[in-house]
mmCIF file of the N, C-alpha and C atoms, coordinates in Angstrom:
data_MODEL
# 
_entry.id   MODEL 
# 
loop_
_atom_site.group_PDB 
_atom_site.id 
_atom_site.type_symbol 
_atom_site.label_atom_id 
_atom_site.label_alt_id 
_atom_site.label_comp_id 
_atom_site.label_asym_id 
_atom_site.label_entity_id 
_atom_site.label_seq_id 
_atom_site.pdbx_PDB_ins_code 
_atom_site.Cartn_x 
_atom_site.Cartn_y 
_atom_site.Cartn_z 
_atom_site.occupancy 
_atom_site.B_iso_or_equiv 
_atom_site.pdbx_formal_charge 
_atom_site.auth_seq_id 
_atom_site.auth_comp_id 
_atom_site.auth_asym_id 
_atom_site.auth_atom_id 
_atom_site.pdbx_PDB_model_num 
ATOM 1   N N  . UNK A 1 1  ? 4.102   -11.226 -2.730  1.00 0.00 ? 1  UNK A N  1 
ATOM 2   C CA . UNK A 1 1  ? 2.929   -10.377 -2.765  1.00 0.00 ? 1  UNK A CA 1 
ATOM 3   C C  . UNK A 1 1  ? 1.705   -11.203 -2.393  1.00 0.00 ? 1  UNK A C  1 
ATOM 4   N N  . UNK A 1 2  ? 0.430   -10.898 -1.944  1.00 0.00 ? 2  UNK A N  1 
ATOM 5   C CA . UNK A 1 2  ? -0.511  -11.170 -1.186  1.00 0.00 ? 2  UNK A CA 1 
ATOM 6   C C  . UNK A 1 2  ? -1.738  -11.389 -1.888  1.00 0.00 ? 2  UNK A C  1 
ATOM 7   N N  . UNK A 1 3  ? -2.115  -12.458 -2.211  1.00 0.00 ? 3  UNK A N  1 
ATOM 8   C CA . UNK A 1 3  ? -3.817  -13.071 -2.773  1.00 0.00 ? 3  UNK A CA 1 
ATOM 9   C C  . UNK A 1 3  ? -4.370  -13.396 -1.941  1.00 0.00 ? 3  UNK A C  1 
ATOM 10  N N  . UNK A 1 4  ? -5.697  -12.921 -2.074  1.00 0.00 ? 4  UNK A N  1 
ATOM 11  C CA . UNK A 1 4  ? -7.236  -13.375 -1.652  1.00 0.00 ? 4  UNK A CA 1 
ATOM 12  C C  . UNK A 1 4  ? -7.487  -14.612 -2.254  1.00 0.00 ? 4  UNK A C  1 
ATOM 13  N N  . UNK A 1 5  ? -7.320  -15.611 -1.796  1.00 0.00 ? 5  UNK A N  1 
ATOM 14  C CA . UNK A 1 5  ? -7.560  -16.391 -2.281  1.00 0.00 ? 5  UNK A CA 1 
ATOM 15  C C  . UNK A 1 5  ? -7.044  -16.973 -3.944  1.00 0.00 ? 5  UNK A C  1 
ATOM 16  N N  . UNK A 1 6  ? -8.144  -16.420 -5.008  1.00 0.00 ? 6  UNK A N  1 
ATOM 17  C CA . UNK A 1 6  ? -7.717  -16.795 -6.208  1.00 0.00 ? 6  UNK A CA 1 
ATOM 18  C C  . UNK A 1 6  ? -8.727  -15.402 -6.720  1.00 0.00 ? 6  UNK A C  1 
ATOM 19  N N  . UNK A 1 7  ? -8.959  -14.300 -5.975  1.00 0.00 ? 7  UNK A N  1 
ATOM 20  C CA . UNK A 1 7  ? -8.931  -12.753 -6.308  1.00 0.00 ? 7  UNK A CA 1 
ATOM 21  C C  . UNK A 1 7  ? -7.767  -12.310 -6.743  1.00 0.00 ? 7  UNK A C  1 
ATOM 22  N N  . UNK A 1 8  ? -7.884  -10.548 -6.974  1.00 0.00 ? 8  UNK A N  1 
ATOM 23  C CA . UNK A 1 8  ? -7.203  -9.883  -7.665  1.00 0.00 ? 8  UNK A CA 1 
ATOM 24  C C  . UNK A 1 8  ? -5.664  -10.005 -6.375  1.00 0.00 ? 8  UNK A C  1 
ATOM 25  N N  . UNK A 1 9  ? -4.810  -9.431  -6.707  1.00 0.00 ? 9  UNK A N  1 
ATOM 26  C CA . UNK A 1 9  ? -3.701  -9.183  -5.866  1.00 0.00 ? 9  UNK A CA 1 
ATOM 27  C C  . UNK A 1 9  ? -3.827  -8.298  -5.206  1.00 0.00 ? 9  UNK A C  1 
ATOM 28  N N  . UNK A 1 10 ? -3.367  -8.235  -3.895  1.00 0.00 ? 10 UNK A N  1 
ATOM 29  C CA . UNK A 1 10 ? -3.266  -7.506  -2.988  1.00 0.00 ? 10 UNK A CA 1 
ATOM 30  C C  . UNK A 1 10 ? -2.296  -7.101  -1.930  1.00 0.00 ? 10 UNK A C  1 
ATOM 31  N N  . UNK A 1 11 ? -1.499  -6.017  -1.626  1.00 0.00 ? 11 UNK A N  1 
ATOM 32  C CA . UNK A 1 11 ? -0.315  -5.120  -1.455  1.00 0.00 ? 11 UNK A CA 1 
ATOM 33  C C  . UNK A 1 11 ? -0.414  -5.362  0.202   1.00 0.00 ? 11 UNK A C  1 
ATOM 34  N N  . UNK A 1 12 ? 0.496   -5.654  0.993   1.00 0.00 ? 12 UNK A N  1 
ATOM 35  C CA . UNK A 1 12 ? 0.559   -5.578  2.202   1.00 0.00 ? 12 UNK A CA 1 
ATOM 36  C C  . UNK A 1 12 ? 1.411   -3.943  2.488   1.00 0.00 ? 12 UNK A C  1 
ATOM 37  N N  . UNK A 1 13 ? 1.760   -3.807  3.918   1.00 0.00 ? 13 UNK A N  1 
ATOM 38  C CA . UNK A 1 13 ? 2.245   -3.255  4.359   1.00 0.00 ? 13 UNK A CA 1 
ATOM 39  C C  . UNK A 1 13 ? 3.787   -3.114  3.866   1.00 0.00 ? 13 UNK A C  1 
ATOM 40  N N  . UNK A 1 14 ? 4.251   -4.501  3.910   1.00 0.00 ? 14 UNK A N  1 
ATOM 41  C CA . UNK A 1 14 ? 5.460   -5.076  3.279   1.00 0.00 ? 14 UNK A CA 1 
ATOM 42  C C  . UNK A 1 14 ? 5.791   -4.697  1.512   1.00 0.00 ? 14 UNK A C  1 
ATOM 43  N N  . UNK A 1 15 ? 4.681   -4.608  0.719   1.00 0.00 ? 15 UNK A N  1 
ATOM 44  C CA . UNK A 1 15 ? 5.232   -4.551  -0.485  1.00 0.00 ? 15 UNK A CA 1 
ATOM 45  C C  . UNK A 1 15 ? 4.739   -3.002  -1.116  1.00 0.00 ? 15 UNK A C  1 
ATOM 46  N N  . UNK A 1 16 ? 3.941   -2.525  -0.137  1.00 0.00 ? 16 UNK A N  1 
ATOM 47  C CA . UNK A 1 16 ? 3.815   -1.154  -0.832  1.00 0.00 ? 16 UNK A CA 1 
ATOM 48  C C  . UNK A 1 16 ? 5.263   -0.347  -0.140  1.00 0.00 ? 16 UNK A C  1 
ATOM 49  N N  . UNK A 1 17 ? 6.073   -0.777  0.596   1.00 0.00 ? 17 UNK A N  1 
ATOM 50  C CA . UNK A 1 17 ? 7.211   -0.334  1.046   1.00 0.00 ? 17 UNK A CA 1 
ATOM 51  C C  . UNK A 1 17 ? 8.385   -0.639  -0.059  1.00 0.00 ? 17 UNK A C  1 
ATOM 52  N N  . UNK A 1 18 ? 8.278   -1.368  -0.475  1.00 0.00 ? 18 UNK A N  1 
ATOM 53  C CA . UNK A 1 18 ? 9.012   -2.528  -0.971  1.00 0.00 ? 18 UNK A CA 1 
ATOM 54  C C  . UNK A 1 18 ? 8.981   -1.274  -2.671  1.00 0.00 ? 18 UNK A C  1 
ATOM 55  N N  . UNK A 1 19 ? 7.720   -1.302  -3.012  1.00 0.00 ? 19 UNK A N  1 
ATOM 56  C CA . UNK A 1 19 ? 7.765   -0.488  -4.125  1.00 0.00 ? 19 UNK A CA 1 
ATOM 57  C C  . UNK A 1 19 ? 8.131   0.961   -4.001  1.00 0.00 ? 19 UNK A C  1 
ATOM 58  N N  . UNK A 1 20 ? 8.248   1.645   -3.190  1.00 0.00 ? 20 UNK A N  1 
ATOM 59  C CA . UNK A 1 20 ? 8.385   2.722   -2.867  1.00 0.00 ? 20 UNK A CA 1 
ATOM 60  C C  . UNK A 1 20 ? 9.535   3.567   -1.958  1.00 0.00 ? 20 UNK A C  1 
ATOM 61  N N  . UNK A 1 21 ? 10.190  2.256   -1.423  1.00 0.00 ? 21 UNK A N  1 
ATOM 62  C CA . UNK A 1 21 ? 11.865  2.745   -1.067  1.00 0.00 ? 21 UNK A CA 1 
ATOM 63  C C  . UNK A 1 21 ? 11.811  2.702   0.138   1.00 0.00 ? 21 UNK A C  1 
ATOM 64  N N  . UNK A 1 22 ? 10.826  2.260   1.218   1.00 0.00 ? 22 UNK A N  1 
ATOM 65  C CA . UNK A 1 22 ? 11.012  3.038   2.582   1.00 0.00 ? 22 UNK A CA 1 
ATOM 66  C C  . UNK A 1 22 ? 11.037  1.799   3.230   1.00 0.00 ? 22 UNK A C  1 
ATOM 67  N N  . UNK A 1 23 ? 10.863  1.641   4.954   1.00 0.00 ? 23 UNK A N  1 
ATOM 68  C CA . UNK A 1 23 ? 10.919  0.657   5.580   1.00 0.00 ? 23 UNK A CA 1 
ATOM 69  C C  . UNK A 1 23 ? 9.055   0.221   5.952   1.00 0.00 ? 23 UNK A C  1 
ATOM 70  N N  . UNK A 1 24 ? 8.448   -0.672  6.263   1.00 0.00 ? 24 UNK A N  1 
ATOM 71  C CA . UNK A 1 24 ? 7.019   -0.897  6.575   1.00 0.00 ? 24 UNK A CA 1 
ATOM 72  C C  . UNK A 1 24 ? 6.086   -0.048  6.853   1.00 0.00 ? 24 UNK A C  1 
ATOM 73  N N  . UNK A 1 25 ? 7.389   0.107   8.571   1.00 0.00 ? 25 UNK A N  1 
ATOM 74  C CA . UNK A 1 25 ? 6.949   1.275   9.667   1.00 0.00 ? 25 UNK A CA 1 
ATOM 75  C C  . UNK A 1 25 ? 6.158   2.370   9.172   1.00 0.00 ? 25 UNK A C  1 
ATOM 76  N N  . UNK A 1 26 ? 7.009   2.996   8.170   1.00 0.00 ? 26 UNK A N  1 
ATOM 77  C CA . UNK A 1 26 ? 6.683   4.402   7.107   1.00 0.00 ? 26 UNK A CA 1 
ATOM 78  C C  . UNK A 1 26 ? 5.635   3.894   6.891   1.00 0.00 ? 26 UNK A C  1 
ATOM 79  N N  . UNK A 1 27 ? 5.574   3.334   6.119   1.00 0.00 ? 27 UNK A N  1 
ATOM 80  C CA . UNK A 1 27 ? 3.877   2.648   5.333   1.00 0.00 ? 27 UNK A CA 1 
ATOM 81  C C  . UNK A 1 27 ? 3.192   3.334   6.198   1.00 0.00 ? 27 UNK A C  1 
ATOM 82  N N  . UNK A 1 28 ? 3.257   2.554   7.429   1.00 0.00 ? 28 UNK A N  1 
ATOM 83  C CA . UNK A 1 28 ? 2.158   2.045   9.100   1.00 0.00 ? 28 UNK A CA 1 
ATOM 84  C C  . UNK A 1 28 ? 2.050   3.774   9.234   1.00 0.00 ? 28 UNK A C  1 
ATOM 85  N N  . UNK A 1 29 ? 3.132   4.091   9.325   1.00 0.00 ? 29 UNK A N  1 
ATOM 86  C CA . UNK A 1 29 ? 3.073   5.707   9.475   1.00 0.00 ? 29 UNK A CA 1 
ATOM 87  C C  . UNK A 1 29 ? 1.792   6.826   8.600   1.00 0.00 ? 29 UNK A C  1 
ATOM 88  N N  . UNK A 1 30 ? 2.457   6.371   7.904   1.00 0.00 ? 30 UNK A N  1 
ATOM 89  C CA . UNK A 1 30 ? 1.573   7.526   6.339   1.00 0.00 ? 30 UNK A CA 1 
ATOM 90  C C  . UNK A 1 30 ? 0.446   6.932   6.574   1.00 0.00 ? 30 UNK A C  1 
ATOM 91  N N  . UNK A 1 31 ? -0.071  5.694   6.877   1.00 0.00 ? 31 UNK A N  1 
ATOM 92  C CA . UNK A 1 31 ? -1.768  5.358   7.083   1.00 0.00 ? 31 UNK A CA 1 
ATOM 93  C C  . UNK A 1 31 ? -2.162  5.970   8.163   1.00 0.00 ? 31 UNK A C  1 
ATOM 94  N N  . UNK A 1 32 ? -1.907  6.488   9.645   1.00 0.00 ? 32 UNK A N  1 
ATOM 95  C CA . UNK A 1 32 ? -1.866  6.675   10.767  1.00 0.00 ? 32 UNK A CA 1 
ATOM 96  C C  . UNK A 1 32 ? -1.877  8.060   10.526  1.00 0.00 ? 32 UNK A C  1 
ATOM 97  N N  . UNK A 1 33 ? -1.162  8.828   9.752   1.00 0.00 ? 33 UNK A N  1 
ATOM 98  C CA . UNK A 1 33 ? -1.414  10.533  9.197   1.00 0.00 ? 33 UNK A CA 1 
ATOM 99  C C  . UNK A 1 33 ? -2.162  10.613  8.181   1.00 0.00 ? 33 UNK A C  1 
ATOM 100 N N  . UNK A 1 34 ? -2.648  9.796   8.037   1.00 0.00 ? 34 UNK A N  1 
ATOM 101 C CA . UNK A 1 34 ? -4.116  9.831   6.736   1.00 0.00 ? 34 UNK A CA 1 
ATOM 102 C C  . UNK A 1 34 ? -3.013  9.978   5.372   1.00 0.00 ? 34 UNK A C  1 
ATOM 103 N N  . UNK A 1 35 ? -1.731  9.568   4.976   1.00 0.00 ? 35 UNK A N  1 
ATOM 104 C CA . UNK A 1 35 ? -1.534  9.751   3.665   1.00 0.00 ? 35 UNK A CA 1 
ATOM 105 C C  . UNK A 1 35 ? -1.516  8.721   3.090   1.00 0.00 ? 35 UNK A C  1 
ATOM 106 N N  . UNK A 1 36 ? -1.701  7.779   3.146   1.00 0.00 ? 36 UNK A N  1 
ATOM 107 C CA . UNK A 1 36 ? -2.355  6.634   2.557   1.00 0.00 ? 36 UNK A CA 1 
ATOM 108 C C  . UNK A 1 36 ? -3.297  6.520   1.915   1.00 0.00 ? 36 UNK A C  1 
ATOM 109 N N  . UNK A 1 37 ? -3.612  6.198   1.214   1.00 0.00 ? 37 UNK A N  1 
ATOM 110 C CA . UNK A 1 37 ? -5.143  6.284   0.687   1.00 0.00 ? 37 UNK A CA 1 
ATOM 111 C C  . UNK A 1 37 ? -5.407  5.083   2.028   1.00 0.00 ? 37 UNK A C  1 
ATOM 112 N N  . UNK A 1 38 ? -7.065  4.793   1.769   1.00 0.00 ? 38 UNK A N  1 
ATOM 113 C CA . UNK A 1 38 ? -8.015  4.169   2.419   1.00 0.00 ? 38 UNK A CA 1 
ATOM 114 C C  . UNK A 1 38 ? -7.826  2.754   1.527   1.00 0.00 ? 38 UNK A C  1 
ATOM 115 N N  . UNK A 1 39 ? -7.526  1.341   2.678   1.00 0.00 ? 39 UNK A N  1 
ATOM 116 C CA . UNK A 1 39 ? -7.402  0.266   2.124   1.00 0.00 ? 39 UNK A CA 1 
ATOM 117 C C  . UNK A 1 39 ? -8.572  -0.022  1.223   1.00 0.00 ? 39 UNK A C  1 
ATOM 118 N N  . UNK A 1 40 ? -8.131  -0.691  -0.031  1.00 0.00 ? 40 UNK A N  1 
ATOM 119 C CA . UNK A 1 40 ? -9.033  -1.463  -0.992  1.00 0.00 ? 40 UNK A CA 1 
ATOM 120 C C  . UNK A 1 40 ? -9.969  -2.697  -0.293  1.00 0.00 ? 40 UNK A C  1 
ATOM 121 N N  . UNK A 1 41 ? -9.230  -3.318  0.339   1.00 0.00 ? 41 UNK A N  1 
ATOM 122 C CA . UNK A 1 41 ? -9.932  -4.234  1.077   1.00 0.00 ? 41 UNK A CA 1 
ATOM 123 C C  . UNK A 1 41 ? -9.244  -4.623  2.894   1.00 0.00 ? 41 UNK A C  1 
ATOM 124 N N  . UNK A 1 42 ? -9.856  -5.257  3.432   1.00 0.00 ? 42 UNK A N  1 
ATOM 125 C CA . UNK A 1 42 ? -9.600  -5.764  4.942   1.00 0.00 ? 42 UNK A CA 1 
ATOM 126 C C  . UNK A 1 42 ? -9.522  -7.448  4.897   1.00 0.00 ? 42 UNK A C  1 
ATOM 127 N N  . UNK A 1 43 ? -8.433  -8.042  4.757   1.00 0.00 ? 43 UNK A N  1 
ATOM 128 C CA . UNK A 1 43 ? -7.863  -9.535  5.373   1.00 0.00 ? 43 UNK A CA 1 
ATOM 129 C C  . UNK A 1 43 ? -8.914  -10.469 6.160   1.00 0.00 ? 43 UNK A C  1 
ATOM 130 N N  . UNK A 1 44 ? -9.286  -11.258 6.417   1.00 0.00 ? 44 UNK A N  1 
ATOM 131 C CA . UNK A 1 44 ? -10.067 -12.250 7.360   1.00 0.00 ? 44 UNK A CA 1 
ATOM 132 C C  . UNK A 1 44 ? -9.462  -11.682 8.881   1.00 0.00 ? 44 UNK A C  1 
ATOM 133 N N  . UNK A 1 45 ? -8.197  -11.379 8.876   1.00 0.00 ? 45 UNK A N  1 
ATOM 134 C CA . UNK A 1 45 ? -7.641  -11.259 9.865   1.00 0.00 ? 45 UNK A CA 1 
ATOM 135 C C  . UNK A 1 45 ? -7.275  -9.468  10.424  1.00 0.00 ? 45 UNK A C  1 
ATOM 136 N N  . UNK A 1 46 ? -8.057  -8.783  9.562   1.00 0.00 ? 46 UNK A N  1 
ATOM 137 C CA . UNK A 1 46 ? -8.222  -7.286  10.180  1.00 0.00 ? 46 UNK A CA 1 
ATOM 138 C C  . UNK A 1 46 ? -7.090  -6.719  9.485   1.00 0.00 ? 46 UNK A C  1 
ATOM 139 N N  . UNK A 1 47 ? -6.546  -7.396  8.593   1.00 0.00 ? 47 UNK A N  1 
ATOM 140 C CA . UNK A 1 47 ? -4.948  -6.566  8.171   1.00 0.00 ? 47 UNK A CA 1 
ATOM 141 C C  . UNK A 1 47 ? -5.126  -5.533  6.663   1.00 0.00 ? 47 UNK A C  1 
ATOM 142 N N  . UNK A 1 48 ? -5.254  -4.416  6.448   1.00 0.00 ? 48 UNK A N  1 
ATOM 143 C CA . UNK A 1 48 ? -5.620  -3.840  5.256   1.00 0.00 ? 48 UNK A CA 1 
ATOM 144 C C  . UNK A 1 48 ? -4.563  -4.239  4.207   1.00 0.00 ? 48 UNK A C  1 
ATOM 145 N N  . UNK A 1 49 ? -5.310  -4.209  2.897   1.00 0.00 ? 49 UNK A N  1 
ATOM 146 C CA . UNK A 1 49 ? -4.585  -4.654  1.857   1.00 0.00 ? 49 UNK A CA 1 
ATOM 147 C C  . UNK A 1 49 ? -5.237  -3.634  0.741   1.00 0.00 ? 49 UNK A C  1 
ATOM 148 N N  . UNK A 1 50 ? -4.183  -3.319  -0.448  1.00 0.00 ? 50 UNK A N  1 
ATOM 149 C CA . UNK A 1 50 ? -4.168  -2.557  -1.444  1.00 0.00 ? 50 UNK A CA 1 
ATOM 150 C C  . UNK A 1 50 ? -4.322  -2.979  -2.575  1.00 0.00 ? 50 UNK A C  1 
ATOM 151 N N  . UNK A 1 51 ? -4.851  -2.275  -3.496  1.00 0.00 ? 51 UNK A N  1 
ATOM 152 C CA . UNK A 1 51 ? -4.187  -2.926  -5.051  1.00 0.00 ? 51 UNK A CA 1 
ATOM 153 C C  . UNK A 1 51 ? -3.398  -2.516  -5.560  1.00 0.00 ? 51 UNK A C  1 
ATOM 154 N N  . UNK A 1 52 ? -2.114  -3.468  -6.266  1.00 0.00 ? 52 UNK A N  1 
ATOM 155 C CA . UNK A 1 52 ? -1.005  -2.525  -6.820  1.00 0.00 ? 52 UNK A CA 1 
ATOM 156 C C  . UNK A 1 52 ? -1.463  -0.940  -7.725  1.00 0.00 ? 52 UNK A C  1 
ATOM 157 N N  . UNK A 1 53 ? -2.495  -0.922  -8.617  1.00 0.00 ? 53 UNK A N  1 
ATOM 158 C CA . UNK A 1 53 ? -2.996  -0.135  -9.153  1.00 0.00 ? 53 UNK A CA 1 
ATOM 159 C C  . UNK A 1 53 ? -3.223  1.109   -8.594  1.00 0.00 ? 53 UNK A C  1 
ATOM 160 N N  . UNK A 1 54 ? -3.170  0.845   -7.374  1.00 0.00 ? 54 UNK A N  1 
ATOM 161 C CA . UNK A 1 54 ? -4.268  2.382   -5.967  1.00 0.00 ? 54 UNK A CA 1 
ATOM 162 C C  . UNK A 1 54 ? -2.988  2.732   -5.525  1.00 0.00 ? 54 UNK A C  1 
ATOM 163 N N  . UNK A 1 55 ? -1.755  1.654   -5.121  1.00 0.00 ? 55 UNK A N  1 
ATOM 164 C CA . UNK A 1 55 ? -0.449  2.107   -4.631  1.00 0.00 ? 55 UNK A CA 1 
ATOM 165 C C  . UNK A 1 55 ? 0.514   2.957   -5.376  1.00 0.00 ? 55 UNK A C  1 
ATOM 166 N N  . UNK A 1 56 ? -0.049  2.688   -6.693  1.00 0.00 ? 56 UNK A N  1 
ATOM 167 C CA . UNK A 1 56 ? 1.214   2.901   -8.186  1.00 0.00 ? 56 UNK A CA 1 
ATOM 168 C C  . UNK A 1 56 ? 0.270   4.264   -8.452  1.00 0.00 ? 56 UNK A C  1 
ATOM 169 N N  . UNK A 1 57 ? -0.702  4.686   -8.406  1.00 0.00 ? 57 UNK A N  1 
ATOM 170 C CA . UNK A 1 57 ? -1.753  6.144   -8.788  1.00 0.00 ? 57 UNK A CA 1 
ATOM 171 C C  . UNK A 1 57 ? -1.106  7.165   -7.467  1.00 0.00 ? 57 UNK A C  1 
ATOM 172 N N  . UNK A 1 58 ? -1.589  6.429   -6.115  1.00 0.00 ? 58 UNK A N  1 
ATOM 173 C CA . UNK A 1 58 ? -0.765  7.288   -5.064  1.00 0.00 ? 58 UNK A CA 1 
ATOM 174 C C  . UNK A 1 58 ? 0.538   7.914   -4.757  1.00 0.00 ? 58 UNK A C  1 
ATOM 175 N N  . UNK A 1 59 ? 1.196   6.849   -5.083  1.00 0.00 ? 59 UNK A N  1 
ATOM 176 C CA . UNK A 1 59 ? 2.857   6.998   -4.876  1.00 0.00 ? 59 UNK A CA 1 
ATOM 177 C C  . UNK A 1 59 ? 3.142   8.095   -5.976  1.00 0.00 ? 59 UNK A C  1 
ATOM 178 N N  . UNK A 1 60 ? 2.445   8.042   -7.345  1.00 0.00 ? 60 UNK A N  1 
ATOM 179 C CA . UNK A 1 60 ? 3.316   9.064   -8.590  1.00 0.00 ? 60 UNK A CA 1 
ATOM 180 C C  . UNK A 1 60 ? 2.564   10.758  -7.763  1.00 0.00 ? 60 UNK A C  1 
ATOM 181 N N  . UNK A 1 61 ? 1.689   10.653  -7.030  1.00 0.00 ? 61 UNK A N  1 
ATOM 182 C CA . UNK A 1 61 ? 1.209   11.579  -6.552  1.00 0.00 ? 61 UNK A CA 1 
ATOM 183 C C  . UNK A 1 61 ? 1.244   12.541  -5.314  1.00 0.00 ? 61 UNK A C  1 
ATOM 184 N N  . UNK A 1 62 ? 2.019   11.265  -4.221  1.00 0.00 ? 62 UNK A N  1 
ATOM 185 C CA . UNK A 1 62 ? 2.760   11.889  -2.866  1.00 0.00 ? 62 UNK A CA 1 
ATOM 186 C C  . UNK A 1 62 ? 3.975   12.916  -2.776  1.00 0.00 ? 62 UNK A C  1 
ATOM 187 N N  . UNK A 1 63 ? 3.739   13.775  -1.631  1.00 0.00 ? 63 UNK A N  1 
ATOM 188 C CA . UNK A 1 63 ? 4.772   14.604  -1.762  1.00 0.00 ? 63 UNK A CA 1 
ATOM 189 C C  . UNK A 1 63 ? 6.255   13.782  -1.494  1.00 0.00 ? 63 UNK A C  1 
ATOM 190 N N  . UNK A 1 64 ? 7.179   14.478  -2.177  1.00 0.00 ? 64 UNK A N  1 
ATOM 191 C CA . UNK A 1 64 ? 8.586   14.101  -2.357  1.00 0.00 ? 64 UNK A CA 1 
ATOM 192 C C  . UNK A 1 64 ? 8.749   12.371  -3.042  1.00 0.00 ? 64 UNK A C  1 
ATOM 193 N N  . UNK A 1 65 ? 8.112   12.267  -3.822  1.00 0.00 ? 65 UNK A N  1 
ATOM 194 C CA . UNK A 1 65 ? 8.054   10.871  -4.919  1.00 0.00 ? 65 UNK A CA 1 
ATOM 195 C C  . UNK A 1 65 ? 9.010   11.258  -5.619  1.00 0.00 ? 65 UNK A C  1 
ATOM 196 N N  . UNK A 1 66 ? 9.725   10.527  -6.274  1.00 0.00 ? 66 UNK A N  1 
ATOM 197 C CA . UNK A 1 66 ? 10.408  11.159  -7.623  1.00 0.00 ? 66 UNK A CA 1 
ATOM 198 C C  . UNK A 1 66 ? 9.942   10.377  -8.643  1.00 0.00 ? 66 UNK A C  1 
ATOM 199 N N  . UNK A 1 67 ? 9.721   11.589  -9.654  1.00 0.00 ? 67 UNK A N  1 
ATOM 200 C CA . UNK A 1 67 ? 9.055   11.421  -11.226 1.00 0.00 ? 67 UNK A CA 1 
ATOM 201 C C  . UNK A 1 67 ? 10.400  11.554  -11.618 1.00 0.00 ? 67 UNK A C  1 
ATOM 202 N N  . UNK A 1 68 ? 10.009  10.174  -12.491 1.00 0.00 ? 68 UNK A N  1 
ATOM 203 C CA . UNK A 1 68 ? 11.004  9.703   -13.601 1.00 0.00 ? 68 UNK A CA 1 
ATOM 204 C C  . UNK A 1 68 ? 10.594  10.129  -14.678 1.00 0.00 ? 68 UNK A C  1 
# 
């Protein structure tokens, strides 16, 4: 998983997939159809990043999630 430095943690492309069952792509996808929420922050290098907190509120909330 992905730090700013010695900031809070932050979710790539890779691990909000990772939590959520699917392959990246999907991720890349659902941001590209607006179901993503809007990144928490932007990388030095242009790459958006999340907080587990914004990924874990979204995901219990997307269509076809399964509630446990």
């Amino acid at each position: 998983m992905s730090r700013s430095g010695n900031g809070p943690e932050l979710w790539s492309y890779q691990e909000i997939a990772r939590h959520i069952g699917v392959r990246p792509e999907t991720v890349r996808s659902y941001r590209r159809h607006g179901i993503l929420p809007d990144p928490d922050a932007v990388d030095p290098a242009g790459r958006p990043r999340w907080y587990p907190d914004t990924v874990r509120e979204w995901s219990r909330r997307r269509p076809g999630s399964r509630k446990v």
